[in-house]
PDB file of N, CA, C and O in Angstrom:
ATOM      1  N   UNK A   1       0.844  -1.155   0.000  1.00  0.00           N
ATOM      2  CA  UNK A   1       0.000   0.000   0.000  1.00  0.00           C
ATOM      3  C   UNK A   1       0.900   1.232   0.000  1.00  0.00           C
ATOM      4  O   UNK A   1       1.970   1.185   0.607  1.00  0.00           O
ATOM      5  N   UNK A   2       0.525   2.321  -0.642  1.00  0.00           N
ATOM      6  CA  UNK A   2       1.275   3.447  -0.990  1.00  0.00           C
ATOM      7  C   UNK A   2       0.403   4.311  -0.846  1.00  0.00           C
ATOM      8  O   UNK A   2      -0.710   4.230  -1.366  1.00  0.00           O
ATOM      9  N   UNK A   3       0.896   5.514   0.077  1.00  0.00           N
ATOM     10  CA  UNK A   3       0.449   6.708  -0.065  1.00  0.00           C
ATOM     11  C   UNK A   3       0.392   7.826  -1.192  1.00  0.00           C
ATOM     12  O   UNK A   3       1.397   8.536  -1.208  1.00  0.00           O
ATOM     13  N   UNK A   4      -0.468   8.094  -2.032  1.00  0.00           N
ATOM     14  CA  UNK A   4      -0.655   9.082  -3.409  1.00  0.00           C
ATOM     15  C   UNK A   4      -0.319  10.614  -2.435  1.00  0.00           C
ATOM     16  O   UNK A   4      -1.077  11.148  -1.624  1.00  0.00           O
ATOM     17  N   UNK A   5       1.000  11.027  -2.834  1.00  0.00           N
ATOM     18  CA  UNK A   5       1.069  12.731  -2.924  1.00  0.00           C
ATOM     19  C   UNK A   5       1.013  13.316  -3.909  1.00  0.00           C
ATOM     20  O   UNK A   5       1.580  12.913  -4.925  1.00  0.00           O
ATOM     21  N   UNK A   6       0.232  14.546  -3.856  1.00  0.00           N
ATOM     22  CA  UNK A   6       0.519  15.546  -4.896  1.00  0.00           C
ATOM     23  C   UNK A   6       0.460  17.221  -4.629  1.00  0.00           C
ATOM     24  O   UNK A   6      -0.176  17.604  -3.647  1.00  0.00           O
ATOM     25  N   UNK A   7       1.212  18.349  -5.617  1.00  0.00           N
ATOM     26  CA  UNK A   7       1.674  19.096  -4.725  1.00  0.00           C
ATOM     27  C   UNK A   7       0.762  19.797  -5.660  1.00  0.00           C
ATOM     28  O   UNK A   7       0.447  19.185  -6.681  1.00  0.00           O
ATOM     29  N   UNK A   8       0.263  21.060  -5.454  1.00  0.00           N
ATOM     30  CA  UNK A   8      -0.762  22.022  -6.390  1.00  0.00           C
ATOM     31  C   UNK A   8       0.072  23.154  -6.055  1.00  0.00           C
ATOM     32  O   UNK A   8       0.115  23.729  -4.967  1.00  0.00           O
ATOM     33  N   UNK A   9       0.746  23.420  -7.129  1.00  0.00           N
ATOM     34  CA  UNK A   9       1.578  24.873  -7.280  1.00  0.00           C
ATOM     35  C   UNK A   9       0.589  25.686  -7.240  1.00  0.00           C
ATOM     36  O   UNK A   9       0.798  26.102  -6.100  1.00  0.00           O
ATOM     37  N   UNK A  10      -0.465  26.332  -7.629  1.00  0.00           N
ATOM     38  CA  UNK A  10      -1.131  27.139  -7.628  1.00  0.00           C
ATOM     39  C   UNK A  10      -1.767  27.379  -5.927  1.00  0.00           C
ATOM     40  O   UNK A  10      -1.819  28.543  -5.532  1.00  0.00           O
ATOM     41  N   UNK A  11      -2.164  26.414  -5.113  1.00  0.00           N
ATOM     42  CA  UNK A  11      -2.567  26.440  -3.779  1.00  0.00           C
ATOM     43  C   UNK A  11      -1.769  27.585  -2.957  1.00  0.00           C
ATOM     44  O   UNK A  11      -0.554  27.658  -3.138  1.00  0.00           O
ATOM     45  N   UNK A  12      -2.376  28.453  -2.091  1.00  0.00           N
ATOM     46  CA  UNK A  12      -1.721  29.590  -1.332  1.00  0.00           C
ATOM     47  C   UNK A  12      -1.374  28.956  -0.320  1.00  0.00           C
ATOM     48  O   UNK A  12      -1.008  29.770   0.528  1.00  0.00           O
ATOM     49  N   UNK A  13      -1.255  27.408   0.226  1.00  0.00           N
ATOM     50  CA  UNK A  13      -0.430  26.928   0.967  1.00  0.00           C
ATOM     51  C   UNK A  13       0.184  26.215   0.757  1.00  0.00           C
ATOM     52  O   UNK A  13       0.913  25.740   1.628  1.00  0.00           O
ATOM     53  N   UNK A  14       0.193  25.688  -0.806  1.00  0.00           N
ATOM     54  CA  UNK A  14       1.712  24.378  -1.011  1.00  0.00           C
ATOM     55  C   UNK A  14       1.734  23.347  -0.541  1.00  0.00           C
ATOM     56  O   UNK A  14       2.212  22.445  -1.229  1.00  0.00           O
ATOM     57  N   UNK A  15       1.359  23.105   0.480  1.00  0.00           N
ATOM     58  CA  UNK A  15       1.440  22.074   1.258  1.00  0.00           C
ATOM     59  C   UNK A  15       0.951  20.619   0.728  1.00  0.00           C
ATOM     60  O   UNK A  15      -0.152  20.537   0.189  1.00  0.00           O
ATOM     61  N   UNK A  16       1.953  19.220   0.915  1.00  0.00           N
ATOM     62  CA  UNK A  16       1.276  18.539   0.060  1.00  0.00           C
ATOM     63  C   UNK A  16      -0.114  17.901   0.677  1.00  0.00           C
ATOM     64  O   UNK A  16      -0.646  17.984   1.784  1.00  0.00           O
ATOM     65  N   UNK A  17      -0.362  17.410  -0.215  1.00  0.00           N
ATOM     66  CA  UNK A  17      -1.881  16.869  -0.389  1.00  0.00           C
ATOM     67  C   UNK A  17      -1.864  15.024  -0.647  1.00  0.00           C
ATOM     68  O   UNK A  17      -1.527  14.388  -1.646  1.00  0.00           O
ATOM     69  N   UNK A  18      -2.563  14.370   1.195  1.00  0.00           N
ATOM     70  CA  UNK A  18      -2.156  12.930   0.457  1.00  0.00           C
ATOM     71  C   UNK A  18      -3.699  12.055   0.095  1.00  0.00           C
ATOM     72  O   UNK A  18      -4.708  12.229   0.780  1.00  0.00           O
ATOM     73  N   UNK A  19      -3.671  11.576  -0.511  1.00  0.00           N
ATOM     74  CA  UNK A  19      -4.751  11.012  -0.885  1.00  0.00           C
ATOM     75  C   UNK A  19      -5.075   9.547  -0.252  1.00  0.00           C
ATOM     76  O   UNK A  19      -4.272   8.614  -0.282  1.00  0.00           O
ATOM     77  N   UNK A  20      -6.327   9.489   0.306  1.00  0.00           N
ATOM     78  CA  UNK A  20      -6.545   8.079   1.154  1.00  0.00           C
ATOM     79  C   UNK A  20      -6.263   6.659  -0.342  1.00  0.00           C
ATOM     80  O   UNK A  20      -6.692   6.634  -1.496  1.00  0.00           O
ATOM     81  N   UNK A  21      -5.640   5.975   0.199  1.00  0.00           N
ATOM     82  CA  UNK A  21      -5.357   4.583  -0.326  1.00  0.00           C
ATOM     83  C   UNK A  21      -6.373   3.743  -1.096  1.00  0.00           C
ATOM     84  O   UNK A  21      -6.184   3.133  -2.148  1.00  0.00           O
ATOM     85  N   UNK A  22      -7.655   3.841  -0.258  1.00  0.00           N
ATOM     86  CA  UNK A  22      -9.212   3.074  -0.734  1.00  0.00           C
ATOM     87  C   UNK A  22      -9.722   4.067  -1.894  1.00  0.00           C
ATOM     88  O   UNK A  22      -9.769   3.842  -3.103  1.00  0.00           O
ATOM     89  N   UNK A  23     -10.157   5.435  -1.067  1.00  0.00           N
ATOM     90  CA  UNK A  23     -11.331   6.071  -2.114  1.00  0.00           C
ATOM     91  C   UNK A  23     -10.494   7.077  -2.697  1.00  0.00           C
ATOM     92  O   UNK A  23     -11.019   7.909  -3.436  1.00  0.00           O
ATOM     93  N   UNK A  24      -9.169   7.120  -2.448  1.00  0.00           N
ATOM     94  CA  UNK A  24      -8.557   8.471  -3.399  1.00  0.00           C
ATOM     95  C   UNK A  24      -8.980   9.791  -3.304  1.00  0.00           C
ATOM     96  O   UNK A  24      -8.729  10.670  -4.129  1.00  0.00           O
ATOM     97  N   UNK A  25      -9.900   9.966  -1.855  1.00  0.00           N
ATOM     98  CA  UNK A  25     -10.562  11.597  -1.717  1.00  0.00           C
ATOM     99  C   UNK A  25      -9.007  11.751  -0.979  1.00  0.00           C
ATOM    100  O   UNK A  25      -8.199  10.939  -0.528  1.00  0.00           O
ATOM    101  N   UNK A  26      -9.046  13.211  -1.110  1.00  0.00           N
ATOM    102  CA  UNK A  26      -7.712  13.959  -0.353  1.00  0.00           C
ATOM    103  C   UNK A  26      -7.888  13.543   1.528  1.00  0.00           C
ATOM    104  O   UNK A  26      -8.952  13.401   2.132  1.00  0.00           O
ATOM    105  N   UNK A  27      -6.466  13.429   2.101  1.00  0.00           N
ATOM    106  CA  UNK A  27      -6.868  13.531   3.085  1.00  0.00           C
ATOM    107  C   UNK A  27      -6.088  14.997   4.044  1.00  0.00           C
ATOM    108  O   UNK A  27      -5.084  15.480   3.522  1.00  0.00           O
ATOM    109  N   UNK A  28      -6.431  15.431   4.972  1.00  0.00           N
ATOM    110  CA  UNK A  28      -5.661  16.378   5.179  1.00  0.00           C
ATOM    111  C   UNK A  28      -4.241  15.798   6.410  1.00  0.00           C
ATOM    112  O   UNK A  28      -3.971  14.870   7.172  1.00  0.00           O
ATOM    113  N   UNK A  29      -3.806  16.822   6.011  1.00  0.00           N
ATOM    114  CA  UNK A  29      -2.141  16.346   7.192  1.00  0.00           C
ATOM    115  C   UNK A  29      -2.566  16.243   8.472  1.00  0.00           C
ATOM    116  O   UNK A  29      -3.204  17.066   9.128  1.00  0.00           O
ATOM    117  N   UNK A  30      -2.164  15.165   8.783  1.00  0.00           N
ATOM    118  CA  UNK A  30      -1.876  14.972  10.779  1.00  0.00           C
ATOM    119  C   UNK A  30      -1.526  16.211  11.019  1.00  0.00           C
ATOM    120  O   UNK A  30      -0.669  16.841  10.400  1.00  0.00           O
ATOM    121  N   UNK A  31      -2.608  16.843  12.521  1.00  0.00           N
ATOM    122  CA  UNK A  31      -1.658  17.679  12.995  1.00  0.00           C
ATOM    123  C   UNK A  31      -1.497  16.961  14.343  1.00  0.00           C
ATOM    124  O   UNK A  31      -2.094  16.124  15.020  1.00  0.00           O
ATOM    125  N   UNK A  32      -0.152  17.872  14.399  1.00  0.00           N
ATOM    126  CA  UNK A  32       0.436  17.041  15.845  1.00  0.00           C
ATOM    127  C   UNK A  32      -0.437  17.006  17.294  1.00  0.00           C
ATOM    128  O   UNK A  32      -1.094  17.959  17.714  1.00  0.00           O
ATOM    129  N   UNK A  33      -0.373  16.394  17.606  1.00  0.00           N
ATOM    130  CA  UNK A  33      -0.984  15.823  19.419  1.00  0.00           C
ATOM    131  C   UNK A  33      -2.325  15.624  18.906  1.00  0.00           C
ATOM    132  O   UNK A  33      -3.140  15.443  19.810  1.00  0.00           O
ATOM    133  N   UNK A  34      -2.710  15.605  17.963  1.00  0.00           N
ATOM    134  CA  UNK A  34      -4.634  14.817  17.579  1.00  0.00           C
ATOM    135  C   UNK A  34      -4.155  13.504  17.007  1.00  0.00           C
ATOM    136  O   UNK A  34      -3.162  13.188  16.351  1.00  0.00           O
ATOM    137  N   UNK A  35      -5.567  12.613  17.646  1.00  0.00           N
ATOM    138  CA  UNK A  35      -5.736  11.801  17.071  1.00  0.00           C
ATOM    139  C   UNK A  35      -6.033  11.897  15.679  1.00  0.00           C
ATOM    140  O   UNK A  35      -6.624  12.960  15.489  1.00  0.00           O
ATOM    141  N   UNK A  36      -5.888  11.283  14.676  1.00  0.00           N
ATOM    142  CA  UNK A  36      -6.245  11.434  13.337  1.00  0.00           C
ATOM    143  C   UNK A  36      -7.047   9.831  12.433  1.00  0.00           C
ATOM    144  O   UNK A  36      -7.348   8.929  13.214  1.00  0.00           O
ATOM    145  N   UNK A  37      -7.306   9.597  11.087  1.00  0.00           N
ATOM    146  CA  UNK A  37      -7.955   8.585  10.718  1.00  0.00           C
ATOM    147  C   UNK A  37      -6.756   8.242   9.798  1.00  0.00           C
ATOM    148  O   UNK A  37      -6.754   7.205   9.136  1.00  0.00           O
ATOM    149  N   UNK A  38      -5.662   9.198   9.765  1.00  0.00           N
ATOM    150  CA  UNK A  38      -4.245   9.466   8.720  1.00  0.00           C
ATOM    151  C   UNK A  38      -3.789   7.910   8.710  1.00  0.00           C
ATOM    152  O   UNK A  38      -3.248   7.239   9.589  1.00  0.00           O
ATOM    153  N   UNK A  39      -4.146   7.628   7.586  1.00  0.00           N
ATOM    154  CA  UNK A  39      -3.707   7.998   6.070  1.00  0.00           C
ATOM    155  C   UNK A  39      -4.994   7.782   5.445  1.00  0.00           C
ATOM    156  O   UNK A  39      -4.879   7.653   4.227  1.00  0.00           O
ATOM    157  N   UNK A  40      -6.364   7.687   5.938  1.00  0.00           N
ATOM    158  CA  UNK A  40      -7.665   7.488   5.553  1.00  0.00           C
ATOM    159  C   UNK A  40      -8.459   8.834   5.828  1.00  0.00           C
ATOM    160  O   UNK A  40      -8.359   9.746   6.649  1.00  0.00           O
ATOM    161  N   UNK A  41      -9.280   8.539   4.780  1.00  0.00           N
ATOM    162  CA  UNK A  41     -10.335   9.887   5.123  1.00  0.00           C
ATOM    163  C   UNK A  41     -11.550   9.634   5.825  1.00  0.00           C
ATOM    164  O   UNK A  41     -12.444  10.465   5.985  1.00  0.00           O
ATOM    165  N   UNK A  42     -11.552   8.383   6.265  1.00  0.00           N
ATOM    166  CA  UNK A  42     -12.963   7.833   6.861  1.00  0.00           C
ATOM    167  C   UNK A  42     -12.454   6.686   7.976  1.00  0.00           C
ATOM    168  O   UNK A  42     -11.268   6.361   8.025  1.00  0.00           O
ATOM    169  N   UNK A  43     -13.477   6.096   8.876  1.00  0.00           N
ATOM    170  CA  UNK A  43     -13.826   5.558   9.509  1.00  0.00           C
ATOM    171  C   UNK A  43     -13.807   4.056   8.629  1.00  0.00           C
ATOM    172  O   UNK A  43     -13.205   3.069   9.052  1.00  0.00           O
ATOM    173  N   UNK A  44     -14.504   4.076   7.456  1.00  0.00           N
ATOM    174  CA  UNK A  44     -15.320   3.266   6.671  1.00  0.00           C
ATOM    175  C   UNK A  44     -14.124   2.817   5.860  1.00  0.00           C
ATOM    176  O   UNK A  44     -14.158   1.677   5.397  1.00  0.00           O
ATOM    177  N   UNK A  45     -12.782   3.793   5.574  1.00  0.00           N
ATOM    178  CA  UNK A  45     -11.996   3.409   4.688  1.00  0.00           C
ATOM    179  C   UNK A  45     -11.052   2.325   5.583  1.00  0.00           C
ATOM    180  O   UNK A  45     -10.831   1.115   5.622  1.00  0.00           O
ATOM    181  N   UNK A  46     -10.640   3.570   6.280  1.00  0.00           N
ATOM    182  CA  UNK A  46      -9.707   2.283   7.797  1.00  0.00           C
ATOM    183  C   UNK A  46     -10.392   0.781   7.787  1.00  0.00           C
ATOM    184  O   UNK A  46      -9.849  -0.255   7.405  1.00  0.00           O
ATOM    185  N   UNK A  47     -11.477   0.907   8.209  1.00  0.00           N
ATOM    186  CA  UNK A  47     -12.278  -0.331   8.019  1.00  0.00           C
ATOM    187  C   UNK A  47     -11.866  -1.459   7.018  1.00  0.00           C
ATOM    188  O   UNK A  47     -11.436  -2.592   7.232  1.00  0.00           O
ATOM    189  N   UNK A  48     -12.109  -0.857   5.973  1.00  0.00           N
ATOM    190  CA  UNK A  48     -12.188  -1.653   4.477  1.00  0.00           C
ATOM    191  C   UNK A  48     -10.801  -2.369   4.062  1.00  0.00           C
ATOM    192  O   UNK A  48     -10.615  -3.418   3.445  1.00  0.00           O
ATOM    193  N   UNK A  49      -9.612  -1.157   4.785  1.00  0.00           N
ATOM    194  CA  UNK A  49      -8.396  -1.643   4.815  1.00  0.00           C
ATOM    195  C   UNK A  49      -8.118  -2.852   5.650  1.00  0.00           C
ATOM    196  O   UNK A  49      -7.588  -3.873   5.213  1.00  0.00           O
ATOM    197  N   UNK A  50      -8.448  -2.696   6.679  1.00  0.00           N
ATOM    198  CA  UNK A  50      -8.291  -3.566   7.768  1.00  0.00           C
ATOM    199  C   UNK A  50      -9.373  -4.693   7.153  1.00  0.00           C
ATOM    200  O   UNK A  50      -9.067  -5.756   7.692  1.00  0.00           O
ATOM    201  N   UNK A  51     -10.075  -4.826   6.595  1.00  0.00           N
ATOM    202  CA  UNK A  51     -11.275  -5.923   6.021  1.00  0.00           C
ATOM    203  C   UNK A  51     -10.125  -6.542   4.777  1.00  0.00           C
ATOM    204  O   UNK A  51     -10.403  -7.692   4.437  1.00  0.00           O
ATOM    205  N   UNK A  52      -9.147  -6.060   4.217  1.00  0.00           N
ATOM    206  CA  UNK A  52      -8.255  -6.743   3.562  1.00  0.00           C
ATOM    207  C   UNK A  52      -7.389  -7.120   3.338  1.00  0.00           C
ATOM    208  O   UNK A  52      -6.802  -7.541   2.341  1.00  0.00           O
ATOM    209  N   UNK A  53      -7.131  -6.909   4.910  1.00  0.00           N
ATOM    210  CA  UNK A  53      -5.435  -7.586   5.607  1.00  0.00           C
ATOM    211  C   UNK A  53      -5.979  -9.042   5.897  1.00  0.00           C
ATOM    212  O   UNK A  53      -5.471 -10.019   5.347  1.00  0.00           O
ATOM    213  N   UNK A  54      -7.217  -9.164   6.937  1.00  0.00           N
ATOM    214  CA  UNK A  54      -7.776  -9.904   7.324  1.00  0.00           C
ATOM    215  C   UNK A  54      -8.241 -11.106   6.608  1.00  0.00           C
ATOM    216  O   UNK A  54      -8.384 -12.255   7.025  1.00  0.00           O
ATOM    217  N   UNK A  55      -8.508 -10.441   5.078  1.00  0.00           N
ATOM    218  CA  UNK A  55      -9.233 -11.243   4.321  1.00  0.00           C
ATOM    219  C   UNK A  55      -7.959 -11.935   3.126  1.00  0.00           C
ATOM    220  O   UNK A  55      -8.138 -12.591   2.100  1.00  0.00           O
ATOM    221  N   UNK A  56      -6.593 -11.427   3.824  1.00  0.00           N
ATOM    222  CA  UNK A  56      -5.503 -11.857   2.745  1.00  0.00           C
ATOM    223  C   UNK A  56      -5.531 -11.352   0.964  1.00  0.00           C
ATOM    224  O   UNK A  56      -5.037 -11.828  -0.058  1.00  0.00           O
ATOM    225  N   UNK A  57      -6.643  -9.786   1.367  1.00  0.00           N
ATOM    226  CA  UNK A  57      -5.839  -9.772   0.312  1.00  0.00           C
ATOM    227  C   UNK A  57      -4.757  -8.879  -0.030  1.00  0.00           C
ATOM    228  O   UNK A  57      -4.520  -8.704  -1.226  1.00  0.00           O
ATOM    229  N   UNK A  58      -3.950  -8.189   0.991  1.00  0.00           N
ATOM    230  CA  UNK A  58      -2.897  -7.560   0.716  1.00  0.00           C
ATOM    231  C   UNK A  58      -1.982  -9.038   1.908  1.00  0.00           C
ATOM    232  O   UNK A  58      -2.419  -9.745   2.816  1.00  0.00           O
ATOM    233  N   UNK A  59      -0.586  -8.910   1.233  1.00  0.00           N
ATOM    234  CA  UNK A  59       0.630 -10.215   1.658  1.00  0.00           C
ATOM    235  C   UNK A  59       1.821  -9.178   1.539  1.00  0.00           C
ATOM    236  O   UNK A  59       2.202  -8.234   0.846  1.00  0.00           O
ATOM    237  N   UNK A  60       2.221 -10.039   2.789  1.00  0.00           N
ATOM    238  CA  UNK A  60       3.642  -9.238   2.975  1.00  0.00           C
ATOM    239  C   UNK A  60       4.694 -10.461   2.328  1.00  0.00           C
ATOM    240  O   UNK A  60       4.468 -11.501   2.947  1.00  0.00           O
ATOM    241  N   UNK A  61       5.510 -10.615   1.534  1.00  0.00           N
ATOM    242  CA  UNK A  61       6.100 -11.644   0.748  1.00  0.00           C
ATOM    243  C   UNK A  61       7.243 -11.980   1.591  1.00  0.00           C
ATOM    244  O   UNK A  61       7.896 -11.131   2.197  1.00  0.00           O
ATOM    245  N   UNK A  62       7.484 -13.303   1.621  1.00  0.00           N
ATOM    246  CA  UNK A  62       8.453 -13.895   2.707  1.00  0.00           C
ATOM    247  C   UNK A  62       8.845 -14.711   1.791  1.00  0.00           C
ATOM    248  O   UNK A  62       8.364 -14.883   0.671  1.00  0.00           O
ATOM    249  N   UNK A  63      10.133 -15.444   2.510  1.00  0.00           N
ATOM    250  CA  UNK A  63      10.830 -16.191   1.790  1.00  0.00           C
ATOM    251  C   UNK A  63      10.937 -17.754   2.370  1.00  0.00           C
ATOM    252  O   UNK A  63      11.641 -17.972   3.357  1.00  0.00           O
ATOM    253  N   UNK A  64      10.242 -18.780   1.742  1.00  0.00           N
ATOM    254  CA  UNK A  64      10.427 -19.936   2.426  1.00  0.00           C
ATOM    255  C   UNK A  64      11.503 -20.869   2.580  1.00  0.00           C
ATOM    256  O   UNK A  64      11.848 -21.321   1.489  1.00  0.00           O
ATOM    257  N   UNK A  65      12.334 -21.439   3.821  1.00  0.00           N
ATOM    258  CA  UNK A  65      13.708 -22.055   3.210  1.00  0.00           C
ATOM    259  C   UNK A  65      12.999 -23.309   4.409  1.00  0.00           C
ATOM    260  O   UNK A  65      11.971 -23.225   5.082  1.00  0.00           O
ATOM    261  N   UNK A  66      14.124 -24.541   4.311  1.00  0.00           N
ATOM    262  CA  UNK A  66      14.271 -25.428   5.058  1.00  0.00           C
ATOM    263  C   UNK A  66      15.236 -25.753   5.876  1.00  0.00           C
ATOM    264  O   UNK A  66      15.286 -26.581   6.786  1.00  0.00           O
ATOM    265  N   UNK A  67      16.340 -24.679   5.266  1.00  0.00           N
ATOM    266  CA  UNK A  67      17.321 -25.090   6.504  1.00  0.00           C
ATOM    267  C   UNK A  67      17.221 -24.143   7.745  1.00  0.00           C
ATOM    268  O   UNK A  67      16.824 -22.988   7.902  1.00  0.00           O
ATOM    269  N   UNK A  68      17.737 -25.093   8.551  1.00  0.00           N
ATOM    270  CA  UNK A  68      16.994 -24.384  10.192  1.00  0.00           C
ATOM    271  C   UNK A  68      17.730 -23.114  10.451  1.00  0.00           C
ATOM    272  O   UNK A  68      17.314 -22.169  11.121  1.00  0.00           O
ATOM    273  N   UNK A  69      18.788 -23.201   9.884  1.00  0.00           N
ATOM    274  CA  UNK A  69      19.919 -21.848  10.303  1.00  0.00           C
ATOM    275  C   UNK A  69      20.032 -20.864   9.624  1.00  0.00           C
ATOM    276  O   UNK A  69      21.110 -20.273   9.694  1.00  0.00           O
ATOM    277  N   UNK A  70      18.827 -20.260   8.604  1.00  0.00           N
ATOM    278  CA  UNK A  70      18.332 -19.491   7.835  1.00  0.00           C
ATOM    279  C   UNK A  70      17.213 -18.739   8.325  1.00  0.00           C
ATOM    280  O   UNK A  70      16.864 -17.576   8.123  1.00  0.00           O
ATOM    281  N   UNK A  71      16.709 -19.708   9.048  1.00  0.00           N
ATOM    282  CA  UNK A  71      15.227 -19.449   9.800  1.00  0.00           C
ATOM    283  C   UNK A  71      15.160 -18.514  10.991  1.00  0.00           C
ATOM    284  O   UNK A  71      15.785 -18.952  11.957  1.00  0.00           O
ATOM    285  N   UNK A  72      14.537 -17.279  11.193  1.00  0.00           N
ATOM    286  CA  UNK A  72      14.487 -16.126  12.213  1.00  0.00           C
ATOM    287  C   UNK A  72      14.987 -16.989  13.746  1.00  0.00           C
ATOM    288  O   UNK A  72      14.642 -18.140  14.012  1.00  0.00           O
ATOM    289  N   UNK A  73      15.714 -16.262  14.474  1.00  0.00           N
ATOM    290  CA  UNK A  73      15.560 -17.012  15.787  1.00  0.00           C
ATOM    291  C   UNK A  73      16.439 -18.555  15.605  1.00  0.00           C
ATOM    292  O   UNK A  73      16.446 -19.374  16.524  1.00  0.00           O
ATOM    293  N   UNK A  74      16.778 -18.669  14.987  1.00  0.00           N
ATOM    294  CA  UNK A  74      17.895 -20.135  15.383  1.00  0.00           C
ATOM    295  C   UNK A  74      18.616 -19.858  15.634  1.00  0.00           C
ATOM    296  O   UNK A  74      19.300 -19.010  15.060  1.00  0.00           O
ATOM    297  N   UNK A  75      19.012 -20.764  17.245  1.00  0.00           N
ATOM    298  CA  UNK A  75      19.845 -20.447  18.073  1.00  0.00           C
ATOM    299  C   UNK A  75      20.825 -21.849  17.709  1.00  0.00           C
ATOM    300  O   UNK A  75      20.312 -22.938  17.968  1.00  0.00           O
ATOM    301  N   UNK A  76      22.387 -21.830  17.045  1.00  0.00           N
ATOM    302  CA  UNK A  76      22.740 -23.384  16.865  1.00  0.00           C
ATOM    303  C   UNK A  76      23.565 -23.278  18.121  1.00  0.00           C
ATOM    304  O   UNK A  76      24.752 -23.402  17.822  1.00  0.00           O
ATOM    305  N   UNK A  77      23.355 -23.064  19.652  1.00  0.00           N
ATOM    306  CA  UNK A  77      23.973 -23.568  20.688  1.00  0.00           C
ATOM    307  C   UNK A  77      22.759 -24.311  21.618  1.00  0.00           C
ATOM    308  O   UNK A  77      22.760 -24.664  22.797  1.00  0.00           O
ATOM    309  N   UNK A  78      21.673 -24.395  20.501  1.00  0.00           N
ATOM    310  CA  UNK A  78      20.409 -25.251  21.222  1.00  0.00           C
ATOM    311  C   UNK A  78      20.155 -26.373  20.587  1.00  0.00           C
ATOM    312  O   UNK A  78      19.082 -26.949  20.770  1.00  0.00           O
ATOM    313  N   UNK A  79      21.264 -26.939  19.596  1.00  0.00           N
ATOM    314  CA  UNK A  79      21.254 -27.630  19.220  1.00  0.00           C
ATOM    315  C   UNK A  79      22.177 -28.868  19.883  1.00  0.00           C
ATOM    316  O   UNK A  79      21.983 -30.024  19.507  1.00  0.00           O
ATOM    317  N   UNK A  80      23.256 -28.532  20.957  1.00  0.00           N
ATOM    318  CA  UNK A  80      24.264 -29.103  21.016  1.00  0.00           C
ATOM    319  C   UNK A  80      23.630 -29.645  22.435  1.00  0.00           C
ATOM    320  O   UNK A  80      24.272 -30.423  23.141  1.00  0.00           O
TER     321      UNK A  80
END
């Protein structure tokens, strides 16, 4: 998932502009010490995101091996 920026030279504040991930409406910048819905413009979008982690359809790609000493966390002095 990727956040869409875009900058509007013409805008009297410049500032960029990021667009929610699901519906592509603009969202506005976090401001600091608020809670925010950032990087969503809704309730409903967060949602929908989270409805497609759940549902597998976004994957974080891993790499499958068999040897044990490749594998996260192998300790080979727990072997001996």
């Amino acid at each position: 998932m990727r956040l869409k920026m875009s900058m509007n030279p013409r805008a009297k504040n410049s500032r960029m502009q990021f667009k929610c991930p699901i519906c592509q409406k603009p969202v506005p910048r976090p401001i600091s010490g608020q809670v925010s819905l950032f990087p969503f413009c809704s309730e409903r979008c967060r949602l929908v995101d989270l409805g497609k982690w759940l549902d597998s359809e976004y994957r974080v790609a891993a790499v499958e091996t068999d040897n044990p000493e490749e594998k996260e966390g192998f300790d080979p002095q727990s072997e001996i």
